[in-house]
C-alpha positions, -999 to 999 in steps of 0.1 A, spaced: -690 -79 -422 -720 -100 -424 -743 -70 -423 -724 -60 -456 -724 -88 -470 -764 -90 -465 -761 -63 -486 -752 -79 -521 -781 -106 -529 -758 -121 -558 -734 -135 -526 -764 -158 -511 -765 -186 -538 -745 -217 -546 -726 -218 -580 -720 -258 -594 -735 -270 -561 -708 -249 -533 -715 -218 -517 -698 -185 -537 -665 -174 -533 -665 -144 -560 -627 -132 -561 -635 -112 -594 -642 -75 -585 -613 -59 -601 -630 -71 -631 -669 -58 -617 -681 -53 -582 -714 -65 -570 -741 -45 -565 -758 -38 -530 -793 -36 -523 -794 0 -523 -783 4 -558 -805 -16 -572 -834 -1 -556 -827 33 -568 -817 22 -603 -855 6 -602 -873 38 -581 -858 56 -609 -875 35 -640 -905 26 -617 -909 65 -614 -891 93 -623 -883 79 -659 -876 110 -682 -846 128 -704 -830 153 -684 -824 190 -688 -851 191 -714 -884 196 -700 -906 214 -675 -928 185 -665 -924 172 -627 -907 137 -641 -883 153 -662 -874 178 -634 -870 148 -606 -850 131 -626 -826 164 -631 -824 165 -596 -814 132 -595 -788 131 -621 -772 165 -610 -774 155 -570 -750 123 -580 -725 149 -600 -719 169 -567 -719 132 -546 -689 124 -571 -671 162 -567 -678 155 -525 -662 122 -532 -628 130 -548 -628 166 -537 -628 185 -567 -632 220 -566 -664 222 -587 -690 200 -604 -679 222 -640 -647 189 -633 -671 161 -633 -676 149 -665 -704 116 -671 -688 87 -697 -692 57 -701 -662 43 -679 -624 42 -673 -620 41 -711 -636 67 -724 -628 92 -703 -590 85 -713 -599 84 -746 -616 119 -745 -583 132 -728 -559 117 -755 -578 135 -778 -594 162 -770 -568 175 -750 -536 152 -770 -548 167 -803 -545 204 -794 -511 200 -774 -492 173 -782 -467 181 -812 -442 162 -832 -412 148 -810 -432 159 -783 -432 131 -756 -460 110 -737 -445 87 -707 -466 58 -697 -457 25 -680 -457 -12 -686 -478 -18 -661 -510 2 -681 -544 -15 -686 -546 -14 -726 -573 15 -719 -547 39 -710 -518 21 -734 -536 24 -763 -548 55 -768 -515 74 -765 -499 48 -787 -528 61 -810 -520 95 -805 -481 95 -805 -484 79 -840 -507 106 -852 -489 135 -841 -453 116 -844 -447 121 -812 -422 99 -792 -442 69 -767 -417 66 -739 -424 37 -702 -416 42 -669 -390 9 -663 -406 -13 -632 -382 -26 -607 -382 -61 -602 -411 -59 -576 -434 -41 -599 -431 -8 -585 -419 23 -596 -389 44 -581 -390 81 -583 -360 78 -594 -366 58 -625 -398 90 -626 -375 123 -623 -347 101 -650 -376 98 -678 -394 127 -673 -378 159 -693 -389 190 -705 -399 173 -741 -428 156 -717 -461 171 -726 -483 140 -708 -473 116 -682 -502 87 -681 -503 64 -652 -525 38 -633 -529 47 -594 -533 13 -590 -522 -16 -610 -552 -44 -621 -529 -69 -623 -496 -61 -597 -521 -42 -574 -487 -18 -570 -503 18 -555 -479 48 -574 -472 72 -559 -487 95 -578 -486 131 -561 -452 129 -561 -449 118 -600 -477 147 -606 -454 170 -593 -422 159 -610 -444 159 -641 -456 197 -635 -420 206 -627 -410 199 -660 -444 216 -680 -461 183 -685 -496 174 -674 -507 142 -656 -534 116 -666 -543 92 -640 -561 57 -641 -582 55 -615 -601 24 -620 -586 0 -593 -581 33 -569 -614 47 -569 -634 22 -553 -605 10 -529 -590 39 -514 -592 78 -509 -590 102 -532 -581 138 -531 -579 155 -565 -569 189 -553 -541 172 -530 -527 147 -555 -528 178 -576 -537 159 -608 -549 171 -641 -572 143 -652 -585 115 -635 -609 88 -647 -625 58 -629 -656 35 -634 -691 30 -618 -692 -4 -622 -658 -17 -605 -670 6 -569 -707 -11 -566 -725 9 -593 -740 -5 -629 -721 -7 -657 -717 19 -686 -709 47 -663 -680 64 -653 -664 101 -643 -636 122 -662 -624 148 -640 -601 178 -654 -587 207 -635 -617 235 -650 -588 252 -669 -578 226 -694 -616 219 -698 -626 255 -707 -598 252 -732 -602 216 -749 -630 210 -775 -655 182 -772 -651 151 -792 -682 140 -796 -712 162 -812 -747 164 -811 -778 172 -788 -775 183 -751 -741 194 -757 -752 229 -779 -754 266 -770 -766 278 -802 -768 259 -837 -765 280 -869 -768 264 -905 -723 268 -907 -715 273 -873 -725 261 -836 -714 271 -800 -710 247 -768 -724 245 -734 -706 255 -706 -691 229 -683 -694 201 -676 -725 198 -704 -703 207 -737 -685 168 -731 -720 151 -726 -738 149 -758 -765 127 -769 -791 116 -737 -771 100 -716 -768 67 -691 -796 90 -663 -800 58 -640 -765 51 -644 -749 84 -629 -780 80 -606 -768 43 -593 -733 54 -591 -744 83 -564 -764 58 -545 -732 34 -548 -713 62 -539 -735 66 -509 -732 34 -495 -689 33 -496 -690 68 -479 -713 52 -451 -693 23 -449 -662 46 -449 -634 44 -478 -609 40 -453 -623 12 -436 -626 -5 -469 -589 4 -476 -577 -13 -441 -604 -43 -447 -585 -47 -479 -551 -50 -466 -560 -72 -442 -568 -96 -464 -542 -93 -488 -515 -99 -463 -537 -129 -451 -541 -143 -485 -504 -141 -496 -493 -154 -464 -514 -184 -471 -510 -190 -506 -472 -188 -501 -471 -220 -481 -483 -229 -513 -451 -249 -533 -453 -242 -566 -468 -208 -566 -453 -176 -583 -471 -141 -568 -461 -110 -586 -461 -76 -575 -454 -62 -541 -451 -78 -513 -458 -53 -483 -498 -59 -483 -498 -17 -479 -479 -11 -511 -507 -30 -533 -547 -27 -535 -569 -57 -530 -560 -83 -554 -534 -110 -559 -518 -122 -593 -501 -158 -594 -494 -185 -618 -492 -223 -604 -461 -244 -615 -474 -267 -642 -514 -254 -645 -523 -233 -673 -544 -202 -659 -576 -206 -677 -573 -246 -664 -570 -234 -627 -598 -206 -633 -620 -239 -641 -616 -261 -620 -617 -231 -590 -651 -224 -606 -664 -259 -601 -658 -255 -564 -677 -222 -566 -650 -199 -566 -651 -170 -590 -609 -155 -601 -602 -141 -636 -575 -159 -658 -563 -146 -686 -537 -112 -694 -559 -91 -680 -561 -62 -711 -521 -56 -700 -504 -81 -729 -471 -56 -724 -473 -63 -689 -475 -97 -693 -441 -96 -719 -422 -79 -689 -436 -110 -664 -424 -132 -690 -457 -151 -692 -486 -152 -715 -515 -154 -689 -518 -153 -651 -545 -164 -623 -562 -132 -603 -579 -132 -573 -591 -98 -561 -611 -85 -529 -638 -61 -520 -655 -53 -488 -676 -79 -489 -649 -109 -488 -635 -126 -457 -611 -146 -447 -630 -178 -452 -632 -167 -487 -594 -170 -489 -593 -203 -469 -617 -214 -501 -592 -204 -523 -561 -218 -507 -583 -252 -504 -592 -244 -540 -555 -247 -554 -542 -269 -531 -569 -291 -547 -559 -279 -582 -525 -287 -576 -530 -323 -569 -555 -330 -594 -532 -318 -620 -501 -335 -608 -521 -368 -606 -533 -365 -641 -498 -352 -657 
């Protein structure tokens, strides 16, 4: 652990005059040493456009931005780098689905199952799209813990399902779907399955061609890489068959004065130059979690959860929602303390040096089903310990007091 944590420079400083606790990577990771340095190599020397030219720059940094494309296939085992698309995150690679793909299937009573639990980036766009096409917007119902029963799956998924669009993992219950059993009820009935992937990817393991999904998106910047990149992967079939979104140069086959033809895969959804020491810092990122070892992360992570809600339960006054088998959740905790707004506990937590998000965390619907407007989030990464929780349960113990002798 501490040879990890040597890892991520941003750890070894004091923040409002206390040593860092940051309990914020489900929001953005940190960024080892190793990322950083290639992210530099690459402007230091090998800065060029790719695909273009013939020069020995332009051609190292091809080699560079390709190599990462078959790091990310290697990573989530898909069957060919033509299913690795570049984007710029989570977001947009849902976004390109919902549309690209949406716009050509979806039809007018057609229907597109979601869940309350959905980040707004895969809430809004099929919201967007069912109104377009008049198609009918239908949620998964959570049971009381936040999870999902495969009962409630095979009761709202019928043969009027053309898209089922789910998180793996929840940003703000940290619930883990099962979702190779709900992309196999979903297939069952003709639909296809859209998966969230950002709070999976850089926690757990991830087997495209097992889970047998159709699309799956996650961003660079929440597993150790920079920001502004990210991965859409689709089965090769439905990509052949969907039309880009998004026009321009690096994209083309041929351009005519009234009609123009597209690149083969994966190019034909990547046009315009695009983020080259970006998909070249999220291969060295994805480097360093495969020498580290995803499942070692995984186990790290569960560790800690059930540490931390054993401790914060002793906690009076504190509501934890989600699951609470450490196994069934990924690496962060959402709470509310009797009596202390949110954004006031994030405050005072960061005055002690200790980094949580407050706030509804881009899941307002969510937040509606909890019955609350806003809730407190600490989440984990590789890099926390124990002693980073024992900061936080010191943290709003301290809270707790200070508010109750002020109110």
């Amino acid at each position: 652990m501490n040879e990890i944590r040597k890892q991520f420079p941003i750890l070894n400083q004091e923040v409002n005059g206390h040593p860092l606790v940051y309990l914020d990577s489900a929001a953005t990771s940190q960024k080892p040493i190793q990322v950083l340095e290639v992210i530099k190599r690459y402007y230091d020397f090998d800065n060029s456009n790719v695909h273009r030219g013939v020069h020995t720059l332009g051609n190292r940094a091809t080699d560079s931005y390709e190599g990462a494309r078959e790091k990310i296939r290697k990573f989530i085992n898909a069957n060919s780098t033509k299913e690795i698309i570049y984007t710029r995150g989570t977001t947009t690679s849902i976004n390109t689905v919902a549309f690209a793909y949406g716009r050509q299937n979806v039809e007018e009573g057609d229907e597109i199952v979601i869940s309350y639990m959905e980040h707004h980036s895969n809430l809004i766009p099929w919201q967007q799209l069912a109104k377009e096409k008049k198609a009918v917007l239908k949620y998964f119902d959570l049971e009381s813990d936040g999870t999902i029963t495969l009962e409630t799956v095979r009761n709202t998924i019928t043969d009027k399902t053309k898209i089922v669009a789910i998180t793996m993992a929840s940003n703000v219950l940290g619930t883990i779907n099962p979702i190779k059993e709900i992309a196999a009820i979903a297939h069952e009935h003709g639909a296809i399955i859209v998966v969230d992937a950002a709070q999976a990817a850089p926690h757990m393991p991830i087997d495209v061609q097992d889970l047998n999904v159709d699309f799956l998106g996650f961003s660079g910047h929440k597993m150790c890489g920079p920001t502004g990149i990210g991965v859409l992967y689709g089965k090769e079939k439905l990509l052949e068959e969907m039309e880009p979104i998004e026009f321009g140069g690096e994209m083309i086959d041929f351009v005519d004065l009234y009609d123009s033809t597209w690149k083969e895969l994966p190019w034909k959804f990547e046009g315009g130059t695009p983020n080259i020491a970006g998909a070249i810092g999220l291969g060295a990122a994805i480097d360093f979690l495969t020498e580290i070892g995803i499942e070692n992360i995984a186990n790290h992570e569960h560790e800690l959860v059930e540490y931390a809600l054993n401790e914060m339960e002793k906690i009076g006054g504190i509501s934890i929602y989600g699951p609470r088998d450490p196994k069934q959740r990924c690496g962060l905790i959402t709470f509310n303390l009797e009596g202390v707004h949110p954004h006031d506990l994030a405050t005072v937590l960061d005055m002690n040096g200790i980094a949580i998000r407050a706030g509804h965390h881009c899941a307002q619907p969510l937040m509606k089903w909890l019955t609350c407007t806003a809730t407190a989030r600490a989440s984990f990464y590789m890099y926390n310990t124990k002693e980073d929780i024992d900061r936080l349960v010191e943290g709003l113990r301290g809270a707790k007091e200070y508010f109750n002798d002020v109110f």
